[in-house]
C-alpha positions in Angstrom: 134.5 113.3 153.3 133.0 110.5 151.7 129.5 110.4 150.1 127.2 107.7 148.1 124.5 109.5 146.5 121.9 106.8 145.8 118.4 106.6 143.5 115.6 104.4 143.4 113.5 103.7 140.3 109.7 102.3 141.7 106.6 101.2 140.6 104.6 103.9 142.2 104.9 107.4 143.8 103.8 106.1 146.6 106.9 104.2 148.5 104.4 102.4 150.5 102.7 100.6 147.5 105.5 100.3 144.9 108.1 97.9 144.6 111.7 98.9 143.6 112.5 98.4 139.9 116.0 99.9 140.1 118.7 101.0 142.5 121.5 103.3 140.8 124.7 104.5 143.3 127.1 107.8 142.7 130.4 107.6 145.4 131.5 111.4 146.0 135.3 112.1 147.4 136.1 115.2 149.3 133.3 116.8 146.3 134.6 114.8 143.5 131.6 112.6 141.6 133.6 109.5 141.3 131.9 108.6 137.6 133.8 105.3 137.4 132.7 103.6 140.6 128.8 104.3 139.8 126.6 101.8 139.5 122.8 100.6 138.9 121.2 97.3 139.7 118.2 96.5 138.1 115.3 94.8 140.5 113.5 91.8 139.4 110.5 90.9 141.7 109.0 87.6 140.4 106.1 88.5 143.2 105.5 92.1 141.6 102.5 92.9 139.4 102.9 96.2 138.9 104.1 97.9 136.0 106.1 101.2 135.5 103.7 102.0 133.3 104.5 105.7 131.2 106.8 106.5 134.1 109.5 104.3 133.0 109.7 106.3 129.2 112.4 109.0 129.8 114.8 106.0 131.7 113.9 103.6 129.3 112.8 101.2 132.4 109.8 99.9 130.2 112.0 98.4 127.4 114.4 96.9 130.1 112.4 95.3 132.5 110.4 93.5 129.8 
């Protein structure tokens, strides 16, 4: 069976007012993490003007996205 486990970083708890800041991607094989095919995109929205604000510290989004 083939998996892809998949995580999004936003701007807000709320999915229905934040934007996405980050998309990150796992692939899992018959229950094998496949560490070498993960992935993460960072999200740049020229429109957005929000900020992560202190919930960016512990994934460094803050520093980053600057």
């Amino acid at each position: 069976m083939r998996l892809l486990a998949v995580d999004m970083e936003t701007t807000s708890l709320d999915p229905r007012n934040g934007s996405i800041v980050a998309i990150g991607w796992v692939p899992v094989e018959n229950g094998v993490i496949m560490v070498v095919s993960a992935g993460y995109q960072l999200v740049y929205d020229v429109q957005a003007q929000e900020s992560v604000g202190d919930s960016g510290t512990p994934h460094t989004m803050q520093r980053v996205m600057r």
